[in-house]
Phi, psi and omega in degrees: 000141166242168237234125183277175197292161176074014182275102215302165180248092219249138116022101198300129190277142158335037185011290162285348154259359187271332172304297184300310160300343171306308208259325185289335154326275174337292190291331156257008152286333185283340186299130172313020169334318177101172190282115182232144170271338182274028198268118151008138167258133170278316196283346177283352199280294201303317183289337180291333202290285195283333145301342130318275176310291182240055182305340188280305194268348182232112196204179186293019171251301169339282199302351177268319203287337181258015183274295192285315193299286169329279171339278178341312200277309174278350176054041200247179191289115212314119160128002198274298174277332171296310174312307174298326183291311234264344160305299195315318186274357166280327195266359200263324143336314185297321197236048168251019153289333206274284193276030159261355142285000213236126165353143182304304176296306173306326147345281218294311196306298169338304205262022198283306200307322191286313157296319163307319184280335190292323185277336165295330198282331209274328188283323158325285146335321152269342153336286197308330185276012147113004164302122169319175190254115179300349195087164206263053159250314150349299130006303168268329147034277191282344178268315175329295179329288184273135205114308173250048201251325184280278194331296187300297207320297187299306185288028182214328134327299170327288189312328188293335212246012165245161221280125171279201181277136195288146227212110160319321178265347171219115187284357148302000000 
């Protein structure tokens, strides 16, 4: 692939932080907060981030299976958050050759579109299923979402972006 000018050259990401950022997403969407609607899905964050980043190793099985965890977890209709991440993670999948040229704040934008629909879908499905309507805070979520799409960049990143051991002989 090439590279745009000035583009740092990072680093094979981790297997176990790329796992690990995963599972700690998970473990802050179950805190007990109580049900808010405009409250940010971390793990829907998380799974576009690597799915995006490392589509080979993070994909539409992850995302239905930490999909399924939610549901359990929330006790909402067994299939509801998996259909929505594994849409997310398809379409997100769909476009990271596209969005990986484009600046980290144009990302959010880019991916704005991508989080509405994971939340229309998840709000459809309880529509059908006989759910109340959360309100139009809902609404804000997907903005929360890409709003924090820079902060999850830098930070999920950071390993990748430090310096290996520096080398007389070899200059990368």
């Amino acid at each position: 692939m090439i590279m745009r000018p000035g583009q740092q050259l990072l680093l094979p990401a981790n297997p176990l932080f790329i796992w690990g950022s995963l599972l700690l997403a998970l473990v802050v969407n179950l805190l007990p907060v109580g049900r808010v609607a405009w409250l940010p899905d971390v793990l829907a964050l998380v799974l576009v981030f690597w799915s995006v980043h490392q589509p080979l190793r993070v994909g539409i099985g992850a995302a239905f299976v930490f999909g399924l965890a939610m549901d359990v977890h929330q006790a909402a209709l067994l299939g509801q958050h998996a259909l929505a991440y594994t849409a997310l993670s398809f379409f997100a999948i769909t476009i990271h050759r596209r969005l990986l040229w484009f600046s980290v704040p144009s990302q959010a934008v880019q991916v704005l579109p991508l989080f509405f629909a994971a939340h229309a879908i998840e709000l459809a499905v309880r529509m059908l299923a006989g759910g109340i309507f959360p309100g139009f805070s809902a609404l804000l979520a997907p903005l929360i979402e890409a709003l924090l799409w820079p902060v999850i960049s830098v930070a999920l990143l950071a390993p990748q972006r430090r310096a290996p051991d520096p080398d007389a002989n070899r200059p990368l």
